[in-house]
N, C-alpha and C positions, 0 to 999 in steps of 0.2 A: 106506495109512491109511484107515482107516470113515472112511465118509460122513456125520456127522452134525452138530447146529448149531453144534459149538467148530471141528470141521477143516472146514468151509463156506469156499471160497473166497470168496464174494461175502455179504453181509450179509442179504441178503434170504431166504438161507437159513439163514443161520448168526444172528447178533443179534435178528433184527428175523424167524426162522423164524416164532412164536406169531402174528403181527400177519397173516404173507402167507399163511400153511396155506392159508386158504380159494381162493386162486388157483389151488393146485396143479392143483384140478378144470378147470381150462381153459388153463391155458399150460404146462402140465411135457409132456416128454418123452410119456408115459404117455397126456394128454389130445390129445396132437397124434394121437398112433396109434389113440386110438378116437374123437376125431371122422370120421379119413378111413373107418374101418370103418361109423360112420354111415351116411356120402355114399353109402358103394360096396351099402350093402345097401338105403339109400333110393331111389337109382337102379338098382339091379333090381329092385325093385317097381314105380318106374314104367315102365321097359321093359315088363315082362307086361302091361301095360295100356297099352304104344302100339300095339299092331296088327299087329306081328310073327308071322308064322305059326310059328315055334317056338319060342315064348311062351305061344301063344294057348290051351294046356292046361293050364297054372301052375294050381295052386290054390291061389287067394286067400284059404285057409284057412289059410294056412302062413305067411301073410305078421306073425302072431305072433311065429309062432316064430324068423323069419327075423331079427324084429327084438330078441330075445332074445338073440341074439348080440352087441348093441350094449349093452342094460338089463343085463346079466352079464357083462359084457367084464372079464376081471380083468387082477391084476400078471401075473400068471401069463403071460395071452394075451398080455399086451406085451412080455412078455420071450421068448417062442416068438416073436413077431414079428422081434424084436431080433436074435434068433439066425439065422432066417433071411435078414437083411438081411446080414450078415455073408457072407453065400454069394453073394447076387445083388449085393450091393452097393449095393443100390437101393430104398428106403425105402418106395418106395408098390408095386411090385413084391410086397416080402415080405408086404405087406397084402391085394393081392389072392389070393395063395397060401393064407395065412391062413385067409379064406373059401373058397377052394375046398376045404379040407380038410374044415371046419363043412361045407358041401353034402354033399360024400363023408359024412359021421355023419348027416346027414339021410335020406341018401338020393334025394338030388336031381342026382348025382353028373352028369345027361343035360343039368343047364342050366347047370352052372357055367362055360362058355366063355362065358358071357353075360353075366358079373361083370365089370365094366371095361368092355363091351364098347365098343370103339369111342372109346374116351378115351386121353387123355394125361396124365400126375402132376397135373399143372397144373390141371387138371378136379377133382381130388380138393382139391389144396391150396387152391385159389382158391375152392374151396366152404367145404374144413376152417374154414380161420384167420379169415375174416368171421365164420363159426356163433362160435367160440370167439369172440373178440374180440365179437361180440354179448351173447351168454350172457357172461361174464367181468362186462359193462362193468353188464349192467341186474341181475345177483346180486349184485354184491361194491360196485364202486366208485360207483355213483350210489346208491345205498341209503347206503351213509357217505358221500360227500359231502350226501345228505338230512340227514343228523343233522346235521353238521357248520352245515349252513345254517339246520336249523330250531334251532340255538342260538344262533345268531347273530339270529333275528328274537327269540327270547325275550329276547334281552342289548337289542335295537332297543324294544321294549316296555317291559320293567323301568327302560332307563336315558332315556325320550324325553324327559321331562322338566328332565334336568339337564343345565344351565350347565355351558358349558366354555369357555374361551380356546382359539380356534383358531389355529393356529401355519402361516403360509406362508411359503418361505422360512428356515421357523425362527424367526421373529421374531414375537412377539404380534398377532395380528390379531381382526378382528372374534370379536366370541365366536360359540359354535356351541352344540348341543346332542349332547351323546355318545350319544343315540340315535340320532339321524339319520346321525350320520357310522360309526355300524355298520349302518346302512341299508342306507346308498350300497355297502358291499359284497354284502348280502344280493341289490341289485337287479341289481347288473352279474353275479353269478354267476347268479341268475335267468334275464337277457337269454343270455347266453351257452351256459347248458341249452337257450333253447329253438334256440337255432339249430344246437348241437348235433345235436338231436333231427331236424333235417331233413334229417340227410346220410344217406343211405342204404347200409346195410351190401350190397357190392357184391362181387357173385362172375362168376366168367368160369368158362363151361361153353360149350365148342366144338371139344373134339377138339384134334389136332395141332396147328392152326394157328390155329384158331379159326372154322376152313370148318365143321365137320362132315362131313370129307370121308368116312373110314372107313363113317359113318353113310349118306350119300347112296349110296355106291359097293356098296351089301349093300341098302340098300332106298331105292331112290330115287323111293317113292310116297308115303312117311310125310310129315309134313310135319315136319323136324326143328327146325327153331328153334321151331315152337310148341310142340313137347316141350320144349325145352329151357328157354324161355320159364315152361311153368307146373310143371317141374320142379324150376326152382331158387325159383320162388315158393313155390308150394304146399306142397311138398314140406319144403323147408330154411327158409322164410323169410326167405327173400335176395331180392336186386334182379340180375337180370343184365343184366351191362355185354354191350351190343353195337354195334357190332364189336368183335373185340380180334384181338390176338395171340395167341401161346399163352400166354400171360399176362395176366392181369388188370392192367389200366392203374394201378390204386394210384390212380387221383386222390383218391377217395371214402374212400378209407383216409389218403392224406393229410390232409383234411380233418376228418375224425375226431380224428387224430393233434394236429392243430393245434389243432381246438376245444379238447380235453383238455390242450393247454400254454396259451390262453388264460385257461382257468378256472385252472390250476395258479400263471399269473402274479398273479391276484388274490390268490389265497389267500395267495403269496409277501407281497403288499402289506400284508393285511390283520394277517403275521407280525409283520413289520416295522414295521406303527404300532403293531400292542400291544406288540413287546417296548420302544418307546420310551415307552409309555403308562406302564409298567413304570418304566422307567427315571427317571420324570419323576415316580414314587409316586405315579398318578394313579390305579394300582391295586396294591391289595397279594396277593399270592396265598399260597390256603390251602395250610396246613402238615402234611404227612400222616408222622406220629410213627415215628422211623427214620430217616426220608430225612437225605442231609446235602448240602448246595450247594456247599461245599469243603473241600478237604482239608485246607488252611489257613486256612480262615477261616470259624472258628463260626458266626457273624452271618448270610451268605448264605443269600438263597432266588432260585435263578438261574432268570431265564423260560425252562429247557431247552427245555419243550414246544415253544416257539413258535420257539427255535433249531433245533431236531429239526427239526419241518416246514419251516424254511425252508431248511436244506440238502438235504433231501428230493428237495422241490418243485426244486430247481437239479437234480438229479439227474435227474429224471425228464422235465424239459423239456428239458437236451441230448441223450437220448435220441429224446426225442418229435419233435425239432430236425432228428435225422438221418433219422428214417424217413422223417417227410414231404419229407423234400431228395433223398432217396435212392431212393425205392421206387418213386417212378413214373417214374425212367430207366433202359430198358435199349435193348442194341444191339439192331437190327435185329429178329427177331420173338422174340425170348428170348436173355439169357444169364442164367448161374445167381446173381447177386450178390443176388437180391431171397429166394432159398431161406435162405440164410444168417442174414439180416437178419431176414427175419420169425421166425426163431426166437426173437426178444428182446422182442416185444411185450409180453410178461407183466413184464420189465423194469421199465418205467418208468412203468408200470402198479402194481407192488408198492412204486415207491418213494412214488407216489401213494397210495396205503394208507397205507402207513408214517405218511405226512404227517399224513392225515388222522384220523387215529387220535392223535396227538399234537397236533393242534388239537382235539380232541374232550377227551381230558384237561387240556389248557392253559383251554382256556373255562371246562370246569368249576370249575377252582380261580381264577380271578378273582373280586377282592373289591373293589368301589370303596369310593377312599380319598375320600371329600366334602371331609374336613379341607382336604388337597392341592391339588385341584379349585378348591375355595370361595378358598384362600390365594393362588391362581397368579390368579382373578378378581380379587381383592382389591388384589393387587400392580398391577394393569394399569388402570388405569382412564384411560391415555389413549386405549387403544381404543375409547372414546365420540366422540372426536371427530369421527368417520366417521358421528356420530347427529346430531350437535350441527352440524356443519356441511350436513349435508344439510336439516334443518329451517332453518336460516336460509338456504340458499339459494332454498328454498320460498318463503322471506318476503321477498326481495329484498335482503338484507344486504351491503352491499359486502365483495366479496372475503373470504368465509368461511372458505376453503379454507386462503388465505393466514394469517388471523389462527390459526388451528387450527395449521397448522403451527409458527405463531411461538412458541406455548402449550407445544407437546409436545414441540420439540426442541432447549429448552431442558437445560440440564443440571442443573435443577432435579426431584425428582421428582413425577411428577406423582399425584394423591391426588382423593379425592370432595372432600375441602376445597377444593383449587385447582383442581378444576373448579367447584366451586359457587362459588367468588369470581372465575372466569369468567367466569361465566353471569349472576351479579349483576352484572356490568360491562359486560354490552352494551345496546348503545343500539335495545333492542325492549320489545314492552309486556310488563305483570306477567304479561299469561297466556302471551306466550311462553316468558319464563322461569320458570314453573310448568312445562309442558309438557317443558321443557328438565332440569328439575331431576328429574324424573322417572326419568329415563335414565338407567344402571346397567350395567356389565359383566355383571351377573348376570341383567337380562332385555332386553337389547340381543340378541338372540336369535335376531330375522324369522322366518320361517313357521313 
């Protein structure tokens, strides 16, 4: 059966294709094979310029064209790659091949034993997947989670003003104001960007084992870890982990992993108080002509969007759950279980998209309901108590706490009239109860 969005075994190519497209440039098949063609032709140009005497004639004028092989790299070349993986079996092998062929068309055909030289897959991979997963994270996914967020301070602005009954436990509590409390998410997704931002994308470049032993044993006057040092810097703009195995430790990719399910748990949060915001008609959401909300029932207008990204977001964080659980154990100085696994990075990475992209529609279409809002304040006004008794305990009033109690849990309901014939019945002066009479569900508010 063709490969396309209806026969897609997994959603993210098939449903939700139009949303993830932009990924494919860093996590498909296709970008795994030409990030490693990158690595392997960026480190032969920094070879020619480490001091090797049969380097030392290269010309640095070619180092265009060398890199043209990477800037042109088509389907084509990856599926000539593909083909020859097929023969050697061995995926970063057919890549080196690859290039040595481009050399031979070059005519360079004298330096191409110099391509790989002295590396192990692991060199290639442990460079590849950070660049990607870099590139991937600062084009696609922190750019929509930006919108995402700076809609959220525009909803923190437009709504800072209004009264709301705050609900703890589910139960009426002190009021709030509904901008502040889409604040508090703008600020913890904030906090959590920035500590993101301090983990450093981390590659492991060291040969076999992580000696550079090949390297030392063919020139052992180079100094190679400072090659290696400002090759994976300079070069890739990566961090190299040292010491390693011959594998990259994953820790710093764990934590990546992890920052991206802590931001992902907020946003889940943030799903789930407005789909109940929703539910509570505290917002109504706009109506876009065609759509229908059920099959059976005209009336509906269901908060999908904000359903969508929260099964997403669940999606994306048991994913994100395993890598970081997963990647940074392996036996002794390499086995292959971390090859496998990093193929899925783009995973739960796309269902993160997905997400984001349907809180970015969901936002759009919210409409606050005042009516709702004003009616749910209106209904509650024993929630002043928590005012009214804290001002008489200022004043020294016996047992405030107590009489407030005795006031609101009553099975009487409680109204601005029967607090105000409360407030008339305490034994403080008239400008207490001025002061007192003042206080309202509607600006009982605080900062």
């Amino acid at each position: 059966m063709e490969l396309n969005a209806l026969t897609a075994v997994s959603s993210v190519d098939g449903r939700y294709a139009g949303k993830t497209v932009s990924l494919r440039a860093y996590f498909s098949e296709f970008a795994l094979i030409k990030y490693r063609v990158h690595v392997e032709i960026e480190y032969f140009i920094a070879l020619s310029k480490s001091g090797i005497p049969q380097l030392a004639d290269f010309d640095a004028g070619l180092f265009s064209k060398l890199r043209e092989i990477v800037s042109e790299f088509s389907l084509e070349d990856a599926t000539k790659i593909k083909e020859t993986e097929k023969i050697t079996n061995h995926d970063v092998k057919a890549v080196e091949y690859f290039i040595k062929e481009k050399f031979d068309e070059l005519g360079l055909g004298t330096y191409k034993e110099f391509i790989h030289f002295g590396l192990t897959s692991q060199d290639i991979n442990n460079t590849a997947t950070p660049l990607m997963l870099k590139d991937g994270l600062n084009a696609e996914i922190l750019p929509t989670l930006e919108v995402v967020t700076q809609k959220l301070r525009d909803r923190a602005k437009e709504w800072a003003l209004v009264p709301m009954l705050a609900k703890t436990h589910g139960q009426p509590a002190s009021p709030t104001r509904l901008g502040k409390e889409i604040e508090v998410f703008v600020v913890r997704i904030e906090k959590q960007l920035e500590l993101l931002k301090q983990v450093p994308f981390s590659a492991k470049f060291g040969g076999a084992t992580g000696n550079m032993n090949a390297h030392v044993v063919a020139y052992p006057d180079v100094a190679w870890n400072d090659f290696a040092e400002g090759f994976v810097k300079d070069y890739l703009g990566l961090s190299r982990s040292f010491p390693t195995t011959q594998i990259e430790h994953y820790d710093n990719l764990a934590a990546i992993f992890d920052g991206l399910k802590r931001i992902n748990t907020i946003l889940l949060d943030l799903s789930k108080d407005v789909w109940q915001y929703v539910a509570m008609n505290y917002f109504k959401q706009k109506i876009k002509a065609g759509e229908i909300g059920s099959s059976a029932m005209p009336h509906k207008v269901n908060p999908i969007d904000f359903e969508n990204a929260e099964g997403n977001l669940g999606i994306a964080n048991a994913l994100l759950e395993h890598l970081s659980a997963k990647l940074p154990i392996s036996r002794l100085q390499r086995d292959l279980t971390d090859s496998t696994v990093l193929r899925v990075i783009g995973v739960p990475l796309a269902h993160m998209l997905i997400s984001l992209e349907s809180l970015k529609k969901g936002l759009d279409k919210l409409e606050l309901n005042d009516a709702a809002i004003s009616a749910d304040l209106e209904d509650n006004w024993a929630v002043v108590a928590e005012a009214i008794q804290t001002v008489l305990r200022r004043e020294g009033f016996p047992k405030p706490y107590e009489a407030l109690k005795d006031l609101t849990r009553t099975n009487t309901k409680i109204t601005a009239d029967s607090i105000r014939t409360f407030i008339d019945g305490l034994a403080v002066s008239e400008e207490i109860k001025v002061e007192l009479r003042k206080i309202s569900p509607f600006n009982y508010t605080g900062l």
